[in-house]
C-alpha positions as CSV (number, residue, x, y, z in Angstrom):
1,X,-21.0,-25.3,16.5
2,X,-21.5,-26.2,13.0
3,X,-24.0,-27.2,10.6
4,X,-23.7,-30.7,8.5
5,X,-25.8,-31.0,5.3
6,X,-26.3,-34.9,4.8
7,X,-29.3,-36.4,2.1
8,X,-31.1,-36.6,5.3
9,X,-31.2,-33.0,5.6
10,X,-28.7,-30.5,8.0
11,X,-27.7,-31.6,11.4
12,X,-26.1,-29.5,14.0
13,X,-22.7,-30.9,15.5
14,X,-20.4,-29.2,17.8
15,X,-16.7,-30.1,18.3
16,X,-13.7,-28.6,19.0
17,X,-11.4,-27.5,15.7
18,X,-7.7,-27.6,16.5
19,X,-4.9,-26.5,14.4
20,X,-0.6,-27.4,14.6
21,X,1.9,-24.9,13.7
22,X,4.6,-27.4,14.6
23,X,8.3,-26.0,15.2
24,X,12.1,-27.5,16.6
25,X,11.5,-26.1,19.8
26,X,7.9,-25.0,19.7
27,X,4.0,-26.0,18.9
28,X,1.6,-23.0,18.1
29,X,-2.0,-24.2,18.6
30,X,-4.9,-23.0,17.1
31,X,-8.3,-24.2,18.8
32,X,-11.7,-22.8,17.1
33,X,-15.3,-24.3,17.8
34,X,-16.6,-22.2,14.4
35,X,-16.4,-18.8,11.6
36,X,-17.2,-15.6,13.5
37,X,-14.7,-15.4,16.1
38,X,-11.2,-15.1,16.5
39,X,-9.4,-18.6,17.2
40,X,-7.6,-19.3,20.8
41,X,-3.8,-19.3,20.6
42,X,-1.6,-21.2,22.8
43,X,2.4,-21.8,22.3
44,X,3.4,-25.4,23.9
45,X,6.5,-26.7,23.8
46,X,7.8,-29.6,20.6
47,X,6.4,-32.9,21.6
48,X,5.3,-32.4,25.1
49,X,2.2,-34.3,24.6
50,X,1.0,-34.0,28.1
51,X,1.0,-30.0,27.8
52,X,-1.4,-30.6,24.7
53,X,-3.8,-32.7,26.2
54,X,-4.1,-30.3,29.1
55,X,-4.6,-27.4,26.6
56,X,-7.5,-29.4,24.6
57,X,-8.9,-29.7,28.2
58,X,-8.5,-26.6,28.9
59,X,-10.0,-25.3,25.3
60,X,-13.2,-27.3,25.7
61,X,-14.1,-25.5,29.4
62,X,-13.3,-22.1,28.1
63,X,-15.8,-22.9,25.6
64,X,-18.0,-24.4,28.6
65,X,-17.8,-28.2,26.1
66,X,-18.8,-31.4,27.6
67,X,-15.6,-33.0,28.2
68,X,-16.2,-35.9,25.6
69,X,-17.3,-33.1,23.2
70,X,-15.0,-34.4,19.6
71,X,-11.7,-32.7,18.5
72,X,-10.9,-32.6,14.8
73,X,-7.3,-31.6,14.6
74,X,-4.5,-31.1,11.5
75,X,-1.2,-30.0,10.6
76,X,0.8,-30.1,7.6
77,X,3.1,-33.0,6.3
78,X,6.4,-32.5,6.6
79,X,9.7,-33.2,9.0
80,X,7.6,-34.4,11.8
81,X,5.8,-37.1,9.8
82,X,3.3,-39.9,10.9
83,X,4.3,-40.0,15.1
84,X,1.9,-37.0,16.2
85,X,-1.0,-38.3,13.7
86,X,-0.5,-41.9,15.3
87,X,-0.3,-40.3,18.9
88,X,-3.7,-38.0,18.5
89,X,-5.7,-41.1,16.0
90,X,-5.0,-43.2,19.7
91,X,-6.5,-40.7,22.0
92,X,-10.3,-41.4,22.9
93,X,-12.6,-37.9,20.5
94,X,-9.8,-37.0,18.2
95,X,-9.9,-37.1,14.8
96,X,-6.5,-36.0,12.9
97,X,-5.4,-35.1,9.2
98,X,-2.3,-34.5,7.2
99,X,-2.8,-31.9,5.2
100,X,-0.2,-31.5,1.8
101,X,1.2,-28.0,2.4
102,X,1.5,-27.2,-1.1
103,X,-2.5,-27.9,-1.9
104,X,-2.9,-25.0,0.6
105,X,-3.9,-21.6,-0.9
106,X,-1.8,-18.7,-0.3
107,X,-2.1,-15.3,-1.3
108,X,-0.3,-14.2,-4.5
109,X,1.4,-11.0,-3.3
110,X,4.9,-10.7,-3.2
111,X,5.4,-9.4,0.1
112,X,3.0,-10.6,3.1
113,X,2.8,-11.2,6.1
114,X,3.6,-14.4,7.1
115,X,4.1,-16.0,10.8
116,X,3.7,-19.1,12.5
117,X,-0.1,-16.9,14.5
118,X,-0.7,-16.2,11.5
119,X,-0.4,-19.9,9.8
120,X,-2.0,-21.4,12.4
121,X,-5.3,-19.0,12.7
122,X,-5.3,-19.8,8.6
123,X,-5.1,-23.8,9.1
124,X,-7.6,-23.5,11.8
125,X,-10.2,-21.8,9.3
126,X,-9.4,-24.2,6.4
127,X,-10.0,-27.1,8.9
128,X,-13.7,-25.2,9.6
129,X,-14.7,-24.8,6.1
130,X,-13.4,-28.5,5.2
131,X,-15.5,-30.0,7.5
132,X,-18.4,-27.9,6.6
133,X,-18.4,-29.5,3.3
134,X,-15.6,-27.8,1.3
135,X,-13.5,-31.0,0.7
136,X,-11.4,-28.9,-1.9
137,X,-9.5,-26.4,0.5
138,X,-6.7,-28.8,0.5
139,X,-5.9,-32.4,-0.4
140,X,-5.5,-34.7,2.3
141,X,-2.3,-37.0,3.1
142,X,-2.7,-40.8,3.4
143,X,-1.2,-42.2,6.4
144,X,0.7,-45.2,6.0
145,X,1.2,-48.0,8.3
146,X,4.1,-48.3,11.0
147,X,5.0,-51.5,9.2
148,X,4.7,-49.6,5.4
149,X,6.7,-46.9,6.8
150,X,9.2,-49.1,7.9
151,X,9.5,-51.1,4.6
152,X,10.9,-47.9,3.1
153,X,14.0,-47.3,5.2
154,X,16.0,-49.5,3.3
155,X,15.1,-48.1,0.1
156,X,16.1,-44.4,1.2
157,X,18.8,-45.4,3.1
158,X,20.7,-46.7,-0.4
159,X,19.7,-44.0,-2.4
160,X,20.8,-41.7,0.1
161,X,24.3,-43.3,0.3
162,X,24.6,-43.7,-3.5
163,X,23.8,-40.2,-3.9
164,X,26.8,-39.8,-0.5
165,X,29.5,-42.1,-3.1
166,X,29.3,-39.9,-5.8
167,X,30.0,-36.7,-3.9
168,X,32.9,-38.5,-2.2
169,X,33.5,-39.0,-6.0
170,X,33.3,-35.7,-7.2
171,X,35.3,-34.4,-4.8
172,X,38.3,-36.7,-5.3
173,X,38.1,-35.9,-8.9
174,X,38.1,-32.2,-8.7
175,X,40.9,-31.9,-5.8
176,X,42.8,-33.9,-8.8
177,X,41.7,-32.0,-11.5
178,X,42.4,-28.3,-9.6
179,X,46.0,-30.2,-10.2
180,X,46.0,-31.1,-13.6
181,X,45.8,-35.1,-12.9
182,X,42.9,-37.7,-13.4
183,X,42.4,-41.1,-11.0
184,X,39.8,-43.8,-10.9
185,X,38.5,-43.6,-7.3
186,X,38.7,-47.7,-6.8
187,X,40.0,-50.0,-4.5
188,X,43.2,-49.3,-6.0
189,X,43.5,-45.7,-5.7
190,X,46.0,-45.2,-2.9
191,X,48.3,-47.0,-5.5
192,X,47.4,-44.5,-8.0
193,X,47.7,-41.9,-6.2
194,X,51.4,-43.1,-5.0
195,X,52.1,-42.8,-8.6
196,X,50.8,-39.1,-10.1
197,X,53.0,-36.6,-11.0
198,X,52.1,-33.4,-11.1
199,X,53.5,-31.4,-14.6
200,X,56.9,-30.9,-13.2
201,X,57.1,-34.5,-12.8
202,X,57.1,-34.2,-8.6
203,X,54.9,-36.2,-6.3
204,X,51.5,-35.0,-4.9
205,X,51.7,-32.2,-1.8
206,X,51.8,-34.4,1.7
207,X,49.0,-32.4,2.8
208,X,46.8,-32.9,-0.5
209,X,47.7,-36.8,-0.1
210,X,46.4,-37.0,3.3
211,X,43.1,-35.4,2.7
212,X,42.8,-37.3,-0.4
213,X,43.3,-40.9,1.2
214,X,41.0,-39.6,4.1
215,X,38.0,-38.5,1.3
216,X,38.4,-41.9,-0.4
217,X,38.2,-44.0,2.8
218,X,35.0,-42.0,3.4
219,X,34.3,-43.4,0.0
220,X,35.1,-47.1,0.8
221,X,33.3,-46.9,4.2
222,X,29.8,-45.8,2.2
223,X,30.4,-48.3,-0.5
224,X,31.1,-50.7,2.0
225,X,27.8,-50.2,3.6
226,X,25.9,-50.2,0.0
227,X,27.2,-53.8,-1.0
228,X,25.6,-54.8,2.7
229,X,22.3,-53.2,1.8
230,X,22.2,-54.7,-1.4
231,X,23.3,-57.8,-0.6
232,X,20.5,-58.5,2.1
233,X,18.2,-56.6,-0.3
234,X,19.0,-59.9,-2.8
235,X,18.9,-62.3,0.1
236,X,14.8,-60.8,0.7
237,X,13.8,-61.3,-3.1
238,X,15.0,-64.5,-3.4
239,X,13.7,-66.2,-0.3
240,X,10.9,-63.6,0.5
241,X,6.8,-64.7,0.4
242,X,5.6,-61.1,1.3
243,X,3.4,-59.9,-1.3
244,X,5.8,-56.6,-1.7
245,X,8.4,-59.0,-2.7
246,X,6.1,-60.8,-5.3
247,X,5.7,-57.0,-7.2
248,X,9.4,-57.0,-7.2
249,X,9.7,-60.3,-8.5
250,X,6.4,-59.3,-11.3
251,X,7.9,-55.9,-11.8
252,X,11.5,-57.4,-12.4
253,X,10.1,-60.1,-15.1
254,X,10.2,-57.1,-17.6
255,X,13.3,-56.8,-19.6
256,X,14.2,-52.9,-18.5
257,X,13.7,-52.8,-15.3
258,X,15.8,-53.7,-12.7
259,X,16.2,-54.5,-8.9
260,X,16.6,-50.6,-7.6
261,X,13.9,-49.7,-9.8
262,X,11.4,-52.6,-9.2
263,X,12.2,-52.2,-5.2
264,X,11.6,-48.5,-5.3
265,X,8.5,-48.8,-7.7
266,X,7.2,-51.3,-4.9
267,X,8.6,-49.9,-1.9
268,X,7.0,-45.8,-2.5
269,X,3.9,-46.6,-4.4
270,X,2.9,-49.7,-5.7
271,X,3.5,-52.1,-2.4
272,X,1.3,-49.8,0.4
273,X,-0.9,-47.4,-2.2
274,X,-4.6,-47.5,-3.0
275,X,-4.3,-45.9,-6.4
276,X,-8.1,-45.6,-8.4
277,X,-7.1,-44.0,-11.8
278,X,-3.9,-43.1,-13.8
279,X,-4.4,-39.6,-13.0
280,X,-4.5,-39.9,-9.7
281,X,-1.0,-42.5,-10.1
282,X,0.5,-39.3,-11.9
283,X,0.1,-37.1,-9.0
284,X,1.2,-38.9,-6.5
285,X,4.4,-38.7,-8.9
286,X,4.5,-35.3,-9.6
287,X,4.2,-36.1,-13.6
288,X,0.8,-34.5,-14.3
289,X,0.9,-31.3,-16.7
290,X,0.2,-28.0,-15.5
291,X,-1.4,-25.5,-18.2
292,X,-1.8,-22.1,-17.8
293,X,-4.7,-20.0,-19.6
294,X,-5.8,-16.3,-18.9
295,X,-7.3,-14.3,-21.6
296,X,-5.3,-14.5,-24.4
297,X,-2.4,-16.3,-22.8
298,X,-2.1,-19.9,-23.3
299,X,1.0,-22.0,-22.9
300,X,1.7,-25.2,-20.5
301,X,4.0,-24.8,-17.6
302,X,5.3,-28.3,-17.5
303,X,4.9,-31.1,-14.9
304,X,3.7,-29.8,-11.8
305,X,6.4,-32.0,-9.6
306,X,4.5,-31.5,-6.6
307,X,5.0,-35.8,-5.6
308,X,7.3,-37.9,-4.8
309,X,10.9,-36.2,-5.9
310,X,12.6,-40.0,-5.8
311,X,9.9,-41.8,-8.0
312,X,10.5,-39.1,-10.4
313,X,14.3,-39.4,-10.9
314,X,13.6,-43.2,-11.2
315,X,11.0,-43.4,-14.0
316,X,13.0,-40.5,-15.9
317,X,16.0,-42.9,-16.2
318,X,13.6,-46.3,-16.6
319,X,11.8,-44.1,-19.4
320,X,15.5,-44.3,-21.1
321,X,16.6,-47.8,-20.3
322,X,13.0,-48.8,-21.7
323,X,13.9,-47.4,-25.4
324,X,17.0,-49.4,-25.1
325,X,15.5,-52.7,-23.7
326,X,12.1,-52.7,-25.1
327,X,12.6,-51.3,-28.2
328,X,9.7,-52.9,-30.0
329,X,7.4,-52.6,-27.6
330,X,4.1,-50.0,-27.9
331,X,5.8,-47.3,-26.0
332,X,8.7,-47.2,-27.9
333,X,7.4,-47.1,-31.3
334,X,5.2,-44.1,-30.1
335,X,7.7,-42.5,-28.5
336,X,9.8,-42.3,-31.5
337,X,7.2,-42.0,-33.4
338,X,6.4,-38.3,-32.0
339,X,9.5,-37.3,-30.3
340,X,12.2,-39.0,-32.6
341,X,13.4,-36.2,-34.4
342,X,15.1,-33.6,-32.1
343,X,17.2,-33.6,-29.2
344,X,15.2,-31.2,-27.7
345,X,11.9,-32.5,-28.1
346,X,13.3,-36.3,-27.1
347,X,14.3,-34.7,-23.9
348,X,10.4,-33.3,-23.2
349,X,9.4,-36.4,-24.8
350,X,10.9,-38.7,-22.2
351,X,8.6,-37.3,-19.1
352,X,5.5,-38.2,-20.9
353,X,7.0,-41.5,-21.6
354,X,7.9,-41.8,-17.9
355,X,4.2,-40.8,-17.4
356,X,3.1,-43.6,-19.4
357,X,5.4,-46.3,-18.4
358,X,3.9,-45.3,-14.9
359,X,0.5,-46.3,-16.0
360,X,1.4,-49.7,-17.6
361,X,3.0,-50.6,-14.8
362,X,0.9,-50.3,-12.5
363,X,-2.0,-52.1,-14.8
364,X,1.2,-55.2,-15.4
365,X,0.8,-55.4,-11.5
366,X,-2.9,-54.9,-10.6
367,X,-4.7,-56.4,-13.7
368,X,-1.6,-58.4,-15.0
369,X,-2.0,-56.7,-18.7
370,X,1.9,-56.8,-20.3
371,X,2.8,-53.5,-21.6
372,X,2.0,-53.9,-25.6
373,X,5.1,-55.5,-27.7
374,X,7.3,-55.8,-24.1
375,X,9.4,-58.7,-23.5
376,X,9.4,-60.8,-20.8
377,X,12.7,-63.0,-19.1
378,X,13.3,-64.5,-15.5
379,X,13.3,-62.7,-12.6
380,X,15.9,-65.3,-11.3
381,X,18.3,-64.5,-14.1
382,X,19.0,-60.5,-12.9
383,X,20.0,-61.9,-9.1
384,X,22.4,-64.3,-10.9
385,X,20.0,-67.2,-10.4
386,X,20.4,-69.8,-13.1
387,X,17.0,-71.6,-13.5
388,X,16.5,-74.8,-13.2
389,X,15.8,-76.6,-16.1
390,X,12.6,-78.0,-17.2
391,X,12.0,-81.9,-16.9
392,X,11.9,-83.9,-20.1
393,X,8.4,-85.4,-20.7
């Protein structure tokens, strides 16, 4: 039971508070009706979602509840995802959130106690005092659709397998290099390979050989797979009339930025996101700063990389390409401007240009405002589209 202050005055609601410790092969479960008492632990196990409903049953008569009494309910974001927050959000009386585990207080001392009883009774009280009033225990995940979720497989999936090509890469290389020889790793390289000598002017070992040629069809089975991703990722841009491929086709109108990073702009953020202010843009990116005063001490930690870890890698590297392709616009000319002089302090320079980038684009795509000085060309022209020319008057 629980008292709600509204401009009305305080009203008294009682609901049932439950709290996921979710595990591989086991749930913990948290269930609490208010402060002053300890909480009611129950261990389930992973994904049996009948056992659950049968313990929130079973919670609301050992509190003596009316069986339509509400259940608020959380746990935190992370390998489980969106399934269990669809799955309660369905059920009649259930009201779910995804809480971001790193907005979560902890306690600062180097060694304590730490369980998943233990995580659970502390979710459980958070979830108490947040609906009490205290909206600032935590921050609160937005959910995104089945169909938003889905728009992002694609995306992942080729940066997951570029990121696969260049350890297949690496790995050719430094087998060859722990032999004092260097190869392109091509559609040519079994030829190549034929043809090394090692510094005795001998052929490669048989063994070496054979694990070589196995790493490097590896190699040309995952590139394989990226030219199909990419090809049916061009086929969707050009034919498309979704409004996520429209931001892709906006986003790829300024010189600088290209098809992975106009997809992936549109695909994370920008195509399913409700963003209200630049700060707020930042944070979901991880690119806000993070100073650090006490008493005398006064210094600023750096970006507080708490969002998206992809997004962040991309606007790093579009921060570069935009000094090279817009190099008269706004951003550049204050970029170089204060961070010009130094390697060093162009290298801390570039996040807060990434940070700023961030911003116009998002205005160049909500409120149609061009970054300042930038360049425009058509989108058709970076799919290998040649436009059609315009008809004499």
């Amino acid at each position: 039971m629980t008292a709600t202050h509204t401009t009305h005055g305080s009203t008294t609601t009682v609901r049932l508070h439950l709290a996921f410790e979710l595990g591989e092969n086991e749930w913990k479960l948290a269930f609490s009706v208010g402060h002053g008492q300890a909480p009611r632990l129950r261990t389930i196990p992973a994904r049996n979602v009948a056992m659950l409903l049968t313990e929130i049953a079973n919670a609301k008569r050992r509190w003596r509840l009316a069986p339509d009494t509400p259940v608020v309910s959380c746990y935190e974001a992370g390998r489980d995802g969106f399934w269990l927050h669809r799955f309660l959000s369905a059920q009649t009386g259930i009201d779910n959130l995804i809480v971001d585990s790193s907005s979560i207080e902890v306690n600062r001392r180097q060694r304590r106690a730490k369980t998943d009883r233990l995580d659970a009774e502390k979710l459980v009280n958070l979830l108490i005092r947040y609906h009490n009033g205290e909206e600032k225990v935590w921050r609160v995940v937005r959910v995104p659709t089945p169909a938003e979720e889905d728009q992002r497989q694609s995306a992942r999936e080729l940066l997951a397998l570029k990121d696969e090509r260049t350890q297949h890469v690496n790995r050719i290389k430094g087998l060859l290099a722990g032999h004092g020889l260097q190869a392109q790793v091509n559609e040519n390289f079994p030829e190549q390979l034929a043809a090394l000598r090692l510094w005795d002017e001998t052929a490669v070992d048989e063994e070496l050989q054979q694990r070589l040629r196995r790493e490097w069809a590896r190699w040309q089975f995952v590139q394989q797979q990226i030219r199909v991703l990419e090809g049916e990722r061009r086929q969707q841009i050009r034919q498309g009339k979704a409004p996520q491929i429209e931001q892709v086709r906006t986003l790829l109108q300024l010189r600088g930025i290209g098809l992975n990073g106009s997809c992936l702009l549109v695909r994370e953020l920008f195509g399913w996101r409700h963003i209200r202010n630049r700060r707020e843009l930042a944070a979901l990116v991880g690119l806000t700063p993070t100073p650090y005063q006490s008493g005398g001490s006064n210094r600023e930690q750096g970006i507080s990389k708490a969002g998206n870890r992809r997004l962040r890698r991309l606007l790093v590297e579009l921060a570069w390409g935009w000094l090279r392709w817009q190099p008269n616009s706004g951003l550049t000319r204050w970029y170089q401007a204060r961070f010009g002089n130094g390697r060093r302090a162009r290298k801390i320079g570039i996040v807060a240009l990434a940070r700023k980038l961030l911003v116009a684009l998002w205005r160049y795509l909500e409120r149609g405002e061009v970054p300042e000085g930038a360049s425009l060309c058509d989108w058709r022209i970076k799919l290998g589209i040649r436009p059609k020319p315009a008809a004499a008057g």
